[in-house]
PDB file with one MODEL, atoms N, CA, C and O in Angstrom:
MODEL        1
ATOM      1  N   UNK A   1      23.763  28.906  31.065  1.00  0.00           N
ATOM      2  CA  UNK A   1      23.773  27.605  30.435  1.00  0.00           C
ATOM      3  C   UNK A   1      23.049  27.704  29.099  1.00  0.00           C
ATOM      4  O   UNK A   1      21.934  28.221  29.173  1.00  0.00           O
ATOM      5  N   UNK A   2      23.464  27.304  27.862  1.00  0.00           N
ATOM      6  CA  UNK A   2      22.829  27.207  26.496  1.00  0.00           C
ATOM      7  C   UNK A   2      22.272  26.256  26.793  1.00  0.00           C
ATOM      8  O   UNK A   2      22.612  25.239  27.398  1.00  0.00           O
ATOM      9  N   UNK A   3      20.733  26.826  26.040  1.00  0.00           N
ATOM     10  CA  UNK A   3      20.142  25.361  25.704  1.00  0.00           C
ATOM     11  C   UNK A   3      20.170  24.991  24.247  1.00  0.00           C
ATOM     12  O   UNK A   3      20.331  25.712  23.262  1.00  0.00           O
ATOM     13  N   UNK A   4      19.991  23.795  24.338  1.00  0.00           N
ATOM     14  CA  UNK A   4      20.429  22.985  22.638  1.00  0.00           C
ATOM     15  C   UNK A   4      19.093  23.412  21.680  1.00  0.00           C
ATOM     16  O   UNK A   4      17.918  23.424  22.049  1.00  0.00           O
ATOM     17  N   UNK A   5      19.470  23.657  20.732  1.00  0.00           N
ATOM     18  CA  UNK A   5      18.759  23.715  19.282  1.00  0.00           C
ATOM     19  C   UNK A   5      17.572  22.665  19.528  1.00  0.00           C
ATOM     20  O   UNK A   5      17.845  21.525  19.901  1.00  0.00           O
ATOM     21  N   UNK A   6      16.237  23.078  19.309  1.00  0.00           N
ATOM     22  CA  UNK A   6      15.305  22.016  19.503  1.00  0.00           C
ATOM     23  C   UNK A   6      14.986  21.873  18.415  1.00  0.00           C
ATOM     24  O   UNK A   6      15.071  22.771  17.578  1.00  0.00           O
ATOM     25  N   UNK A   7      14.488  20.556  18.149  1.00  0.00           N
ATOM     26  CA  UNK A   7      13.986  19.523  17.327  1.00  0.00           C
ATOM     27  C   UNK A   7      12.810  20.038  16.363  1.00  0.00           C
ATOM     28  O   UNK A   7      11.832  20.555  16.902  1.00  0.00           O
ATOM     29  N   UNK A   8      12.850  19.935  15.095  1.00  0.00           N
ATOM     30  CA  UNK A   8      11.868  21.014  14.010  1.00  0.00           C
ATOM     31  C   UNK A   8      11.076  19.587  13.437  1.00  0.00           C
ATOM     32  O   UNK A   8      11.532  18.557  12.941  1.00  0.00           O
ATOM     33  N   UNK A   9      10.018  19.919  13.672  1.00  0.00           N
ATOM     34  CA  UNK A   9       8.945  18.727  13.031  1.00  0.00           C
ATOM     35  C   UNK A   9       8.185  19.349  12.205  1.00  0.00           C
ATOM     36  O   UNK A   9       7.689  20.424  12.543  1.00  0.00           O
ATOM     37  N   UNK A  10       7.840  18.573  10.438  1.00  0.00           N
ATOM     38  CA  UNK A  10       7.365  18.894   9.845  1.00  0.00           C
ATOM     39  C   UNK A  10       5.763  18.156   9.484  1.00  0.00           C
ATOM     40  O   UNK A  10       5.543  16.958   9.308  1.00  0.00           O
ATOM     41  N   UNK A  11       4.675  19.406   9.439  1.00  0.00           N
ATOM     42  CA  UNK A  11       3.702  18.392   9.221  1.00  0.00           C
ATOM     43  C   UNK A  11       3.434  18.895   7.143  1.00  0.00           C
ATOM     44  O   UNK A  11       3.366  19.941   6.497  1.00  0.00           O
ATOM     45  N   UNK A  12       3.354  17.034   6.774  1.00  0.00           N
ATOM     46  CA  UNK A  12       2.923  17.368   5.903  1.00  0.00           C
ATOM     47  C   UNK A  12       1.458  16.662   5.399  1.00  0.00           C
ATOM     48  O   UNK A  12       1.258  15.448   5.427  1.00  0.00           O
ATOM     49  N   UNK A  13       0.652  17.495   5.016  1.00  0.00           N
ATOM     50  CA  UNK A  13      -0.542  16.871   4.975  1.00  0.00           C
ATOM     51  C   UNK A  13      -0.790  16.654   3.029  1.00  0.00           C
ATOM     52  O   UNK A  13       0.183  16.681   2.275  1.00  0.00           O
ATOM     53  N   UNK A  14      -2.122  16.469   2.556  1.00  0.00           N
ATOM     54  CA  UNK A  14      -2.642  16.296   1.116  1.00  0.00           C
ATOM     55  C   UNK A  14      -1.912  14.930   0.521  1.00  0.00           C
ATOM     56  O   UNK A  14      -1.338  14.683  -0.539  1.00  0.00           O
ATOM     57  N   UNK A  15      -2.145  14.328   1.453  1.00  0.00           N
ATOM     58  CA  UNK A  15      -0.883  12.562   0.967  1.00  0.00           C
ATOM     59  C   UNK A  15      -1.887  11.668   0.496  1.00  0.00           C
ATOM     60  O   UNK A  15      -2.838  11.768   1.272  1.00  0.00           O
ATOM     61  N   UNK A  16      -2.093  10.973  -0.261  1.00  0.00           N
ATOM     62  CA  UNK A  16      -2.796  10.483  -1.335  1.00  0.00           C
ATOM     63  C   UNK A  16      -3.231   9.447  -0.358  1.00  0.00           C
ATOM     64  O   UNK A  16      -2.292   8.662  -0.226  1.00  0.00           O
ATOM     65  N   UNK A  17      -4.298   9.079   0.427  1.00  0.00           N
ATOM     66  CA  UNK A  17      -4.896   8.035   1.207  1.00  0.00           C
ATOM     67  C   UNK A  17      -4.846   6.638   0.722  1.00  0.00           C
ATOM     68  O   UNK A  17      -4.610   5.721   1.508  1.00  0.00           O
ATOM     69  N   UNK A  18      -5.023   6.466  -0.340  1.00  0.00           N
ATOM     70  CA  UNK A  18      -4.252   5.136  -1.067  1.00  0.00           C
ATOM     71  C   UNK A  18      -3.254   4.476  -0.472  1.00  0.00           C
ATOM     72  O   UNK A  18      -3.201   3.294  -0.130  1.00  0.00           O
ATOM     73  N   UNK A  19      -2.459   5.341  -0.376  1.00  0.00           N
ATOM     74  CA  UNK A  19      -0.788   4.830  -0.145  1.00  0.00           C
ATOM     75  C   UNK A  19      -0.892   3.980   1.441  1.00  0.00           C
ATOM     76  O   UNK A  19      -1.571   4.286   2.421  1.00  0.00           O
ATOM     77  N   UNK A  20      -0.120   3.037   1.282  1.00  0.00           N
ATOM     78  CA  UNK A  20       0.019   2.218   2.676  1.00  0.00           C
ATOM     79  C   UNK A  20       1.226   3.261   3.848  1.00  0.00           C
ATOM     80  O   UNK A  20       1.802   4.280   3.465  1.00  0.00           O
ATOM     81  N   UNK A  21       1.323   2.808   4.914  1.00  0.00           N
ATOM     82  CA  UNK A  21       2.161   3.370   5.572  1.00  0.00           C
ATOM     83  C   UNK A  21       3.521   3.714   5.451  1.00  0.00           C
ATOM     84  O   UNK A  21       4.286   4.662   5.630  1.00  0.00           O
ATOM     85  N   UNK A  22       3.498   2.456   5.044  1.00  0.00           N
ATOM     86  CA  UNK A  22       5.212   1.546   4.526  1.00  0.00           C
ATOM     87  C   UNK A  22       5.890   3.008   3.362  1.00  0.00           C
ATOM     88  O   UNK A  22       6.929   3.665   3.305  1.00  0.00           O
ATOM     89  N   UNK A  23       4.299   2.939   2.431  1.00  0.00           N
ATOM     90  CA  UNK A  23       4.755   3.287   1.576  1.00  0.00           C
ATOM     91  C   UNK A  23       5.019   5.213   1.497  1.00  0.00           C
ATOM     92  O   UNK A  23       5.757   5.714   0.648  1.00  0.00           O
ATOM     93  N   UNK A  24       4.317   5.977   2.464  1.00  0.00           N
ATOM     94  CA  UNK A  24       4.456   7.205   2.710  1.00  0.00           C
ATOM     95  C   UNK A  24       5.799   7.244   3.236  1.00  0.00           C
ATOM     96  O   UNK A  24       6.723   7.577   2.494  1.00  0.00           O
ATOM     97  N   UNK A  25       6.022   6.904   4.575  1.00  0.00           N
ATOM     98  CA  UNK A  25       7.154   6.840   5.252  1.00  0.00           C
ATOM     99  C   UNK A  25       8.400   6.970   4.802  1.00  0.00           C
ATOM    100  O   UNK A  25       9.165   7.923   4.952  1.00  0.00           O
ATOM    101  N   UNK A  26       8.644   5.472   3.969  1.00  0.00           N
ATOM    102  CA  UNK A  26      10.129   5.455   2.807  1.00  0.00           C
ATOM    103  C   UNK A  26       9.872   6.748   1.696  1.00  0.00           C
ATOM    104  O   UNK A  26      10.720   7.538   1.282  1.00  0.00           O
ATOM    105  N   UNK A  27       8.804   6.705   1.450  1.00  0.00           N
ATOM    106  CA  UNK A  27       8.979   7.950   0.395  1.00  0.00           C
ATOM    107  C   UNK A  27       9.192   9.365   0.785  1.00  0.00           C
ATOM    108  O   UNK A  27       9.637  10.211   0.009  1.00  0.00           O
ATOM    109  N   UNK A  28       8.769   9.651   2.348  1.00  0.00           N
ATOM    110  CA  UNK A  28       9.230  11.218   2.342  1.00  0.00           C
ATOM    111  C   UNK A  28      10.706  11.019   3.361  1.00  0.00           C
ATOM    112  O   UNK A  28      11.402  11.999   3.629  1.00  0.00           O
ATOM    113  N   UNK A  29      11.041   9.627   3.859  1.00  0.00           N
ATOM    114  CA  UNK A  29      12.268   9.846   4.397  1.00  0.00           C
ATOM    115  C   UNK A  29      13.197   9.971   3.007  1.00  0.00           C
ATOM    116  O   UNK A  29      14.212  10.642   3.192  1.00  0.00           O
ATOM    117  N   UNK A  30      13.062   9.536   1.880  1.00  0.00           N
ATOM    118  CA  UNK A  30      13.813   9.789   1.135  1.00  0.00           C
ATOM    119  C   UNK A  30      13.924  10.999   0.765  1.00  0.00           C
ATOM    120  O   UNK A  30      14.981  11.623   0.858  1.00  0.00           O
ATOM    121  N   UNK A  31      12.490  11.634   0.146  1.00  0.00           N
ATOM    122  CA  UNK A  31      12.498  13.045  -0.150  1.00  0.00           C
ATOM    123  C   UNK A  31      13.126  14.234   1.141  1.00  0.00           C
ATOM    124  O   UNK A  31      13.746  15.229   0.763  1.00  0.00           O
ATOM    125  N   UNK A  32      12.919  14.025   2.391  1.00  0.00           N
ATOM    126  CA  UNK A  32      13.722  14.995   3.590  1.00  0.00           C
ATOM    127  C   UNK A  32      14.649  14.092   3.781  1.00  0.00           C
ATOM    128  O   UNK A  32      13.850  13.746   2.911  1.00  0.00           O
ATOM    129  N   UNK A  33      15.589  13.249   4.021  1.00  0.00           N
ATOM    130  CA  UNK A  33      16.946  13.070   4.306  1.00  0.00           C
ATOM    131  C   UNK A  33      18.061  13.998   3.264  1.00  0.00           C
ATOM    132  O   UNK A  33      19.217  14.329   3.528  1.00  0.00           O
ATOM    133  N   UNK A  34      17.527  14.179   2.428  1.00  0.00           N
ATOM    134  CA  UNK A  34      18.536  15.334   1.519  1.00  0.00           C
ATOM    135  C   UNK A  34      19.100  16.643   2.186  1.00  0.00           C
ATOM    136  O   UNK A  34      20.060  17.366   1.921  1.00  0.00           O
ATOM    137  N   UNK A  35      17.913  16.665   3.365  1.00  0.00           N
ATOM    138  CA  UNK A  35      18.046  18.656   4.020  1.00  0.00           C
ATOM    139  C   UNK A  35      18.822  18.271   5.273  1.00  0.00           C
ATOM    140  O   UNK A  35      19.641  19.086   5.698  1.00  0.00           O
ATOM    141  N   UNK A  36      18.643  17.068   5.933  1.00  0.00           N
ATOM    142  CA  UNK A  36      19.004  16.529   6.950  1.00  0.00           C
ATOM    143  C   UNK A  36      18.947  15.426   7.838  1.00  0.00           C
ATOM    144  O   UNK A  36      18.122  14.625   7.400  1.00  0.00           O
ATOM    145  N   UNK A  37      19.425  15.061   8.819  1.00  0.00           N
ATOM    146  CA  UNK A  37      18.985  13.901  10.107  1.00  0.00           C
ATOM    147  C   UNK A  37      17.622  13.888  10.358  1.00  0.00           C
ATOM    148  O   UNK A  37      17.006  14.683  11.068  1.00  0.00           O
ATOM    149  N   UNK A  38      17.133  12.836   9.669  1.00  0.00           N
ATOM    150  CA  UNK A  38      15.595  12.924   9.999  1.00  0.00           C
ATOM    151  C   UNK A  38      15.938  11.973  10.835  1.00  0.00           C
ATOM    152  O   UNK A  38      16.860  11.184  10.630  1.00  0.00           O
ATOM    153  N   UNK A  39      15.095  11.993  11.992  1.00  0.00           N
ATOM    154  CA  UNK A  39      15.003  11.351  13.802  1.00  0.00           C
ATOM    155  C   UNK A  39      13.630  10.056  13.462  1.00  0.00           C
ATOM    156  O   UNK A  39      13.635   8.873  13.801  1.00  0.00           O
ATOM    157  N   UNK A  40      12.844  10.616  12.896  1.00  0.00           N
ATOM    158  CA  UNK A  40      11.248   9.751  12.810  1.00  0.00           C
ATOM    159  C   UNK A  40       9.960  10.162  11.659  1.00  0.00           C
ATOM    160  O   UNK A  40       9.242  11.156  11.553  1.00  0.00           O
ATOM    161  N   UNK A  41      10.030   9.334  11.157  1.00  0.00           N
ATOM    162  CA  UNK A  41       8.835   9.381  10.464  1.00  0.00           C
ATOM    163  C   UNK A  41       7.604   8.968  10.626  1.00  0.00           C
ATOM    164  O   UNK A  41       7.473   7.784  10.314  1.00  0.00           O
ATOM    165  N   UNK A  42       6.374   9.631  11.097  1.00  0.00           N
ATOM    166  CA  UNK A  42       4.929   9.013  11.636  1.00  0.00           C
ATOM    167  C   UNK A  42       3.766   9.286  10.543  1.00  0.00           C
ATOM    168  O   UNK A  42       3.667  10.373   9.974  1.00  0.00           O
ATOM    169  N   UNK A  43       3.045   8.384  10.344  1.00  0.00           N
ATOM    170  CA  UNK A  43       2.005   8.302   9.717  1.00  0.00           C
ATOM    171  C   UNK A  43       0.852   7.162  10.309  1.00  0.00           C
ATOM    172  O   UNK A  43       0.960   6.301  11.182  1.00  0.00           O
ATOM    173  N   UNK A  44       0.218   7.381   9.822  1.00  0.00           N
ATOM    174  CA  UNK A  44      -0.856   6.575  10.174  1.00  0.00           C
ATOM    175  C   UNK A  44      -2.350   6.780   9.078  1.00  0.00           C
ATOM    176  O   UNK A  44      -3.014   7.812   8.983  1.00  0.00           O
ATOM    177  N   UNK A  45      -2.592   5.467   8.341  1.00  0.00           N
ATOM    178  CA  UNK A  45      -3.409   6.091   7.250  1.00  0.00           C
ATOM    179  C   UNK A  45      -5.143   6.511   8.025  1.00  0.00           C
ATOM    180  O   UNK A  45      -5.937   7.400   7.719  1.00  0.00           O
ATOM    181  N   UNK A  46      -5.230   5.256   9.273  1.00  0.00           N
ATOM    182  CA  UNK A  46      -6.744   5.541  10.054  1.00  0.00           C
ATOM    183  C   UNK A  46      -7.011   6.776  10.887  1.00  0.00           C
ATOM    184  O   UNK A  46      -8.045   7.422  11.056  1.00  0.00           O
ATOM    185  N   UNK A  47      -5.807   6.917  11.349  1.00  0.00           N
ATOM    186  CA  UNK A  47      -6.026   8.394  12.081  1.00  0.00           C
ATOM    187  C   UNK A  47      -5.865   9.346  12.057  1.00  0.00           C
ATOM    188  O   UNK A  47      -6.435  10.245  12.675  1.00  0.00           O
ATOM    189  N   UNK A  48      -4.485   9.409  10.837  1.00  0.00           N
ATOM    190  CA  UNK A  48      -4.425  10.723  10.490  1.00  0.00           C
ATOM    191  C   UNK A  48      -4.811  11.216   8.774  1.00  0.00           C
ATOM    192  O   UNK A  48      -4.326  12.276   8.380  1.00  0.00           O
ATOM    193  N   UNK A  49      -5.410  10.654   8.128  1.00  0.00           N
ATOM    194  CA  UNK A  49      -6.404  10.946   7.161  1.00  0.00           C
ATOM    195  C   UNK A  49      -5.296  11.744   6.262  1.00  0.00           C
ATOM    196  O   UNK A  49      -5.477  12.958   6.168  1.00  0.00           O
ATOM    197  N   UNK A  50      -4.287  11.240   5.663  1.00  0.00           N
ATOM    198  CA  UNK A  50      -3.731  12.143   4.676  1.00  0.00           C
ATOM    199  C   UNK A  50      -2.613  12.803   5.096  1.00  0.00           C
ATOM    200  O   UNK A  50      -2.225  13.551   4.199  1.00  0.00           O
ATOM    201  N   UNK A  51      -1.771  12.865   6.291  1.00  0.00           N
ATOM    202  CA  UNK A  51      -0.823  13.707   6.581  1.00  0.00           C
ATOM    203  C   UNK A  51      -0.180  12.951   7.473  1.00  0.00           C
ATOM    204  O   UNK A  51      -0.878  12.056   7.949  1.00  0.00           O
ATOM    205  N   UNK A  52       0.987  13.018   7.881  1.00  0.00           N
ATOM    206  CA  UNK A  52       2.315  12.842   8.150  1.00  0.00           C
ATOM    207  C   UNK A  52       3.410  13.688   8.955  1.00  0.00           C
ATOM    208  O   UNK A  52       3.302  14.915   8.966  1.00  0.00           O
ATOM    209  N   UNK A  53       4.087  13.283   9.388  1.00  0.00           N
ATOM    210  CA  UNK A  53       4.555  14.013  10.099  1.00  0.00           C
ATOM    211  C   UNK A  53       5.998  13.419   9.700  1.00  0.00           C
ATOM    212  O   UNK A  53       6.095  12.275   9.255  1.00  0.00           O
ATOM    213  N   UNK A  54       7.365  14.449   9.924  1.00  0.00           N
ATOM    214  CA  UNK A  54       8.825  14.576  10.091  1.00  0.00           C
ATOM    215  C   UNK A  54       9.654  15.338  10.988  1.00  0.00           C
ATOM    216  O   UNK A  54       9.540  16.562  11.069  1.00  0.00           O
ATOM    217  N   UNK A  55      10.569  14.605  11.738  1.00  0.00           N
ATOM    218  CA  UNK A  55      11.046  15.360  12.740  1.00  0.00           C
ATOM    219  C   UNK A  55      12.554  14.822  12.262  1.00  0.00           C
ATOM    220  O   UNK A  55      13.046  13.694  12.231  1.00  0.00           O
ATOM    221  N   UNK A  56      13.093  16.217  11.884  1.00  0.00           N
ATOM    222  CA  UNK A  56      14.505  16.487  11.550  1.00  0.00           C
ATOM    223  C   UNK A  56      15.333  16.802  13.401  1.00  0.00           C
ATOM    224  O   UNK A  56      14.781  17.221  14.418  1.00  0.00           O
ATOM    225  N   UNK A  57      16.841  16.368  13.167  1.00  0.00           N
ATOM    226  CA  UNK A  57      17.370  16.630  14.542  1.00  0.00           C
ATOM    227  C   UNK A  57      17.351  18.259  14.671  1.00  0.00           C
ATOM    228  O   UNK A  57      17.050  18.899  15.678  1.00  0.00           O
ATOM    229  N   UNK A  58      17.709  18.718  13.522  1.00  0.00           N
ATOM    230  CA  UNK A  58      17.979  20.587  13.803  1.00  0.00           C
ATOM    231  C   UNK A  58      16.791  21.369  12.896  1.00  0.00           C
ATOM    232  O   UNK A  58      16.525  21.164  11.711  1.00  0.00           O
ATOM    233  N   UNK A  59      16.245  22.200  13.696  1.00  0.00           N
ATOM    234  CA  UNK A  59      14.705  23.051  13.363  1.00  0.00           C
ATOM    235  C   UNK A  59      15.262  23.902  11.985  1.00  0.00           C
ATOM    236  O   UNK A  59      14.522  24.221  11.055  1.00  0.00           O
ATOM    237  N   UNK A  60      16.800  24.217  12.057  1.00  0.00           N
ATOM    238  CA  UNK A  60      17.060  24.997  10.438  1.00  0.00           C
ATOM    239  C   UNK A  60      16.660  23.867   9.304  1.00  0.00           C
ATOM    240  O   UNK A  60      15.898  24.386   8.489  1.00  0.00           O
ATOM    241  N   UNK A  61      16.890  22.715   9.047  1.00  0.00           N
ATOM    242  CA  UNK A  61      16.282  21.573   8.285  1.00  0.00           C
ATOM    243  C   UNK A  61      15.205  21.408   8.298  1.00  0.00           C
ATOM    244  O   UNK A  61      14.707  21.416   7.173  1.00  0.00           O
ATOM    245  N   UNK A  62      14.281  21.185   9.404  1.00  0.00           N
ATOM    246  CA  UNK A  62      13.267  20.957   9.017  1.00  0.00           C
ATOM    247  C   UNK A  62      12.390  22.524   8.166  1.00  0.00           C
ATOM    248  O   UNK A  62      11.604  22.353   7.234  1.00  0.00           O
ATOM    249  N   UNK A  63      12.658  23.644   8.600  1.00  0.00           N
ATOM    250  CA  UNK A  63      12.463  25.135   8.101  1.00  0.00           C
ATOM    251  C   UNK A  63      12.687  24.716   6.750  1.00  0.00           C
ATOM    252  O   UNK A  63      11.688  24.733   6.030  1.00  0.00           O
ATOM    253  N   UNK A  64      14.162  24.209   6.054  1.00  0.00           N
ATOM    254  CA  UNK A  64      14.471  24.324   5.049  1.00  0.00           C
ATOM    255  C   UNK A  64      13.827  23.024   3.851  1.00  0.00           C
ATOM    256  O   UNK A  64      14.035  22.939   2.641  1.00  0.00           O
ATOM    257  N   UNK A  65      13.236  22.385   4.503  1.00  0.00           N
ATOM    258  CA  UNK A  65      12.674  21.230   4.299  1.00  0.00           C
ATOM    259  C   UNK A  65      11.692  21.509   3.720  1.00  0.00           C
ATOM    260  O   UNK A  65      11.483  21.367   2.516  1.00  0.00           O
ATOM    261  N   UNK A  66      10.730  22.093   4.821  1.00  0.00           N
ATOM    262  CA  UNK A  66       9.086  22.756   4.242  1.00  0.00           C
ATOM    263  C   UNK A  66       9.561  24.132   3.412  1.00  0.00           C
ATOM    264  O   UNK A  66       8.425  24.365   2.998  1.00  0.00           O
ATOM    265  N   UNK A  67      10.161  24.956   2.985  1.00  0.00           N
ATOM    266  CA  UNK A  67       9.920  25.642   2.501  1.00  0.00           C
ATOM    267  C   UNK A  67       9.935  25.430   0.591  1.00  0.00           C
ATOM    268  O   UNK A  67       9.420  25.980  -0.383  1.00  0.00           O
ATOM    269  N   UNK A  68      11.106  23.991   0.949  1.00  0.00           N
ATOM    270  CA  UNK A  68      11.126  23.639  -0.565  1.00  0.00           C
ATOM    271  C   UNK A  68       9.883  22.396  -0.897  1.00  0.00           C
ATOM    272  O   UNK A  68       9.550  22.429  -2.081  1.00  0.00           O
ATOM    273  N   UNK A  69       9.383  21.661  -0.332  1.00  0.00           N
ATOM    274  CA  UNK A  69       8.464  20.622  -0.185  1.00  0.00           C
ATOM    275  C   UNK A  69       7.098  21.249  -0.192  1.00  0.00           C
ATOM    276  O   UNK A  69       6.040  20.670  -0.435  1.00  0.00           O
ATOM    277  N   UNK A  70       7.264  22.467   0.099  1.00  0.00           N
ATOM    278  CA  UNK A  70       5.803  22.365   0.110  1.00  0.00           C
ATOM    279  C   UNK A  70       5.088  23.186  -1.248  1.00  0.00           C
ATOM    280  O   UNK A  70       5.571  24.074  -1.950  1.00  0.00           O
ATOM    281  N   UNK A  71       3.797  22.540  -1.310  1.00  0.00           N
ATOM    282  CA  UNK A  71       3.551  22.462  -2.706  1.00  0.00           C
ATOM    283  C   UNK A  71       4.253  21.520  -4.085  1.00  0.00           C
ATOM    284  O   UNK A  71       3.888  21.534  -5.260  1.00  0.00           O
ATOM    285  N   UNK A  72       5.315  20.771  -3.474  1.00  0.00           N
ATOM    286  CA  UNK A  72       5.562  20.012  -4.350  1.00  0.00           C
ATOM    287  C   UNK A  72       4.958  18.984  -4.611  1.00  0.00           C
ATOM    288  O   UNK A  72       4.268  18.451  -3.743  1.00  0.00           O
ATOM    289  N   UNK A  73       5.078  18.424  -5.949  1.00  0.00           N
ATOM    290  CA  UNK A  73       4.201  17.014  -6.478  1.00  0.00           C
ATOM    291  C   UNK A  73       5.416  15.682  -5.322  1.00  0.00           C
ATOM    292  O   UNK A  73       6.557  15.519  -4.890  1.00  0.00           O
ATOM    293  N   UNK A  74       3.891  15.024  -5.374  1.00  0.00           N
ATOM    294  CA  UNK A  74       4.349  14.011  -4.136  1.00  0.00           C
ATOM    295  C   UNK A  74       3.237  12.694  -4.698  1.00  0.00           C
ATOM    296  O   UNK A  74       2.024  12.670  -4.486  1.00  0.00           O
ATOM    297  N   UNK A  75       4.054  11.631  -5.473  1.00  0.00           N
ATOM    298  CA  UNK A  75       2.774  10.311  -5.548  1.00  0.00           C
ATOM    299  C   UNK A  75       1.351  10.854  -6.073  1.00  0.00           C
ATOM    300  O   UNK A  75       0.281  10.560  -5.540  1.00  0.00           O
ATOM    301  N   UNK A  76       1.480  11.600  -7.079  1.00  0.00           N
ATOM    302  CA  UNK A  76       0.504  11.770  -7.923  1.00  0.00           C
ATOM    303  C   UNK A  76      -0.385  12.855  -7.036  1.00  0.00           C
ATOM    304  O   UNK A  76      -1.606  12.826  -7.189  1.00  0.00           O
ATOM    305  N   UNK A  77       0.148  13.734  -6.185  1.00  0.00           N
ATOM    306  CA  UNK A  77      -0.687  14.697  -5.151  1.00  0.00           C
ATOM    307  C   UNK A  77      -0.088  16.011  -5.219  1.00  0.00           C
ATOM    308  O   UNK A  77       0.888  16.054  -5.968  1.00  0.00           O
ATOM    309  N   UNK A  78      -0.410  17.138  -4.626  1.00  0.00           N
ATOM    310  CA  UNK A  78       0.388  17.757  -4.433  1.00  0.00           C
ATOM    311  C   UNK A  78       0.569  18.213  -2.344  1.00  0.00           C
ATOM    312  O   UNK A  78      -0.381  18.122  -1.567  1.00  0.00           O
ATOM    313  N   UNK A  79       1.104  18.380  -2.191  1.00  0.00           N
ATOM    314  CA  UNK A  79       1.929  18.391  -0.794  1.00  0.00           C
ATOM    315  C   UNK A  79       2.043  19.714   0.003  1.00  0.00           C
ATOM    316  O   UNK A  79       2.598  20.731  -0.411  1.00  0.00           O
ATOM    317  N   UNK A  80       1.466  19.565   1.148  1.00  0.00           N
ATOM    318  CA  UNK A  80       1.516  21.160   1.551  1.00  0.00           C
ATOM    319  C   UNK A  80       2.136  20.722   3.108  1.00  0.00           C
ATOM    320  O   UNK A  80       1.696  19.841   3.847  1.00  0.00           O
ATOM    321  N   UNK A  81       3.026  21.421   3.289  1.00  0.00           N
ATOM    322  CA  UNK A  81       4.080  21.501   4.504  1.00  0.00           C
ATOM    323  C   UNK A  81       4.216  22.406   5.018  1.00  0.00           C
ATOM    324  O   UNK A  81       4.249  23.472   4.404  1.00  0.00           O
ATOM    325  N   UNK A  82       4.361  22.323   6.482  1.00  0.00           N
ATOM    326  CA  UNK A  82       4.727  23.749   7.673  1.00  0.00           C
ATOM    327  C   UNK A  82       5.336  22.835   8.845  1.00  0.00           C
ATOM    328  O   UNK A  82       4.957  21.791   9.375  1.00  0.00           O
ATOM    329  N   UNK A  83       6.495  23.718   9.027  1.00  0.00           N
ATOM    330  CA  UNK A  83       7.187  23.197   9.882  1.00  0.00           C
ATOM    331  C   UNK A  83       5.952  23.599  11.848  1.00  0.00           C
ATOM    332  O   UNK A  83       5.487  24.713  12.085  1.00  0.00           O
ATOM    333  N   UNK A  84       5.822  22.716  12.538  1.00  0.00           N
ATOM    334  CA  UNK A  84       5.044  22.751  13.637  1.00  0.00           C
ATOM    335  C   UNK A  84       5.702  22.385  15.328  1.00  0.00           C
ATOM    336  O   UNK A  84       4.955  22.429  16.304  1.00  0.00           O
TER     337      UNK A  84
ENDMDL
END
C-alpha cells in the first residue's frame, strides 16, 4: 500500500513583531501561494515572538518555498525559513 506524500510545513521566523496577525498571515499566504496549496497559515504575535508557520499540501512546495524565501526581505525584515 503507498502512503501519500506528507504535508511540508514551513517555519518562518525574524517577522517584524509590530505586525498584527491579520497582517503576517495575508502577507506570507500571498508570498507562498505562488509555490503552492497552502492548507494554513499560523501565527500568533504573544506566543510565538516573531515567527510563523506554513503548511503547503505537498512537502516538494513547501522545500521549494523555503529555499527561495529564506533570507528574503519581508516588511522591512529579513526572513529566515526551514521547512520542519
Amino acid at each position: 500500500m503507498d502512503t501519500p506524500e506528507s504535508n511540508g510545513t514551513v517555519l518562518f521566523s525574524g517577522i517584524n513583531d509590530r505586525l498584527t496577525n491579520t497582517q503576517i498571515q495575508e502577507s506570507l499566504f500571498i508570498a507562498c501561494s505562488s509555490f503552492g496549496p497552502v492548507l494554513r497559515v499560523s501565527s500568533n504575535r504573544k506566543t510565538l515572538r516573531g515567527k510563523a508557520f506554513v503548511t503547503f499540501l505537498h512537502l516538494s512546495d513547501a522545500i521549494a518555498c523555503a529555499s527561495r524565501l529564506h533570507d528574503a526581505p519581508f516588511l522591512s525584515t529579513s526572513l529566515t525559513a526551514r521547512v520542519i
